[in-house]
C-alpha positions in Angstrom: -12.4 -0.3 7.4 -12.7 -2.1 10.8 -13.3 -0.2 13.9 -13.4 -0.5 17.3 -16.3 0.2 19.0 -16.8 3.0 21.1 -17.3 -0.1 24.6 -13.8 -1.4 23.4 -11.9 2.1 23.7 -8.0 1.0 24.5 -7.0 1.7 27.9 -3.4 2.7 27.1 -2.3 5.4 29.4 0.1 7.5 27.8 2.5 7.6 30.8 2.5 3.5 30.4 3.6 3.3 26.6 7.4 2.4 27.4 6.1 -0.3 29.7 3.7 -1.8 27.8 5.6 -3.6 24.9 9.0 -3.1 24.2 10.4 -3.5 20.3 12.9 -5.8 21.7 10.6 -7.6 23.1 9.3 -8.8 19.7 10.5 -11.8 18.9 13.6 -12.6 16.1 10.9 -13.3 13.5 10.5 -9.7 12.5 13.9 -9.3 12.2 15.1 -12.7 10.6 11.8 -13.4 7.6 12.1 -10.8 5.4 11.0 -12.2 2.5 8.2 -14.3 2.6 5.6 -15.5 -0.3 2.2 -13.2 -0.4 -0.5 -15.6 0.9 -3.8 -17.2 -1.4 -6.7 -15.5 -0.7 -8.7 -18.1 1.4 -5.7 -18.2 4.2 -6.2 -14.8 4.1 -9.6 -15.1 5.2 -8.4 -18.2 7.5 -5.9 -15.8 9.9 -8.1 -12.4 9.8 -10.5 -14.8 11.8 -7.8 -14.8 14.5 -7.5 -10.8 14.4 -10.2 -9.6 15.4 -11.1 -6.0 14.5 -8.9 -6.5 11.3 -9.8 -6.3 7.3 -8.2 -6.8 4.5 -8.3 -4.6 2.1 -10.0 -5.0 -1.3 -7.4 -6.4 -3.0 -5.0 -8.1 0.2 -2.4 -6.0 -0.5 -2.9 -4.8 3.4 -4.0 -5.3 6.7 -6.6 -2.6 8.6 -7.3 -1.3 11.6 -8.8 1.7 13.3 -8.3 1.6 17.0 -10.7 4.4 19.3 -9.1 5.7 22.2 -10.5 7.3 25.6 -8.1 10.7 24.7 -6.0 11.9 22.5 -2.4 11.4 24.5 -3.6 7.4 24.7 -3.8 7.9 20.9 -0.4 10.4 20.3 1.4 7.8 22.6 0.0 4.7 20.8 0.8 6.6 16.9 4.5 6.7 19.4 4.6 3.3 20.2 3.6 1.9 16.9 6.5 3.8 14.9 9.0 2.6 17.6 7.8 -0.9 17.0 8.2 -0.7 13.1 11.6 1.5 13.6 13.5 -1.2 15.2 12.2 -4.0 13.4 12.5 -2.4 9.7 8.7 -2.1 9.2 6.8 0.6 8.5 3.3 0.9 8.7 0.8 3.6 7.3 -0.4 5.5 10.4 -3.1 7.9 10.4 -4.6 9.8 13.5 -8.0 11.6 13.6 -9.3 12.6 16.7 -9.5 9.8 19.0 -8.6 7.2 16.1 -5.6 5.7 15.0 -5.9 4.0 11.9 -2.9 1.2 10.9 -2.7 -0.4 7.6 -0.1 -3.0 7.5 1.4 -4.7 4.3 5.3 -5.7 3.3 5.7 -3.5 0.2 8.3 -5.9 -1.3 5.8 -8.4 -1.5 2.7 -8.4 -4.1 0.5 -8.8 -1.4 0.3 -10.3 2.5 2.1 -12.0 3.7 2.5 -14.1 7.3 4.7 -11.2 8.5 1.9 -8.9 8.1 0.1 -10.5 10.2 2.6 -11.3 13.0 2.9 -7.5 12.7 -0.7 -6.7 13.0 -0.5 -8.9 16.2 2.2 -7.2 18.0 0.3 -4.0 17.2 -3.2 -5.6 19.0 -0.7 -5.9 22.1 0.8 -2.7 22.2 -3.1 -1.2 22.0 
């Protein structure tokens, strides 16, 4: 599982979440590509080198992340801000919170594995962190 290291904490301040990133602020590309065609396993490979921080797991059926934060109201309010995101866009990802860490897996369960929406997703996460 990827982590962030302890010298890249997130500096989301809980009081800041709503002004941060807004879910309509998105883009229609959540909304509109549903269904998309899971992606070969050396694109894969190709786009994770533009996410930093992110894996895939062991059989790219998902994206992972485990972002560190300075407290655990930046963490609460990013767990928050995560399942506003995926509420008004119809995607859900797996969230798990221990401690200081928030861990996202992101995959589009219709498909049989990722797909370009998953990483968009994983994207608009990074920004929200």
């Amino acid at each position: 599982m990827a982590e962030t290291k302890p010298g890249q904490q997130s500096q989301l301040k809980p009081e800041r979440v709503q002004q941060k990133l807004r879910p309509e602020r998105i883009g229609e590309r959540l909304k509109s590509e549903r269904v998309q065609s899971p992606l070969k396993a050396e694109r894969i490979q190709h786009m994770l080198g533009e996410l930093p921080g992110w894996e895939a797991a062991e059989d790219n059926s998902a994206l992972v992340r485990t972002y560190l934060f300075p407290t655990i109201r930046a963490a609460v309010a990013f767990v928050a801000l995560t399942a506003e995101i995926g509420e008004a866009n119809g995607y859900v990802p797996d969230i798990a919170l221990r401690h200081l860490e928030v861990t996202l897996r992101v995959a589009t369960i219709a498909e049989a594995g990722l797909t370009e929406l998953d990483f968009d997703v994983a994207r608009v996460f990074d920004q929200s962190a």
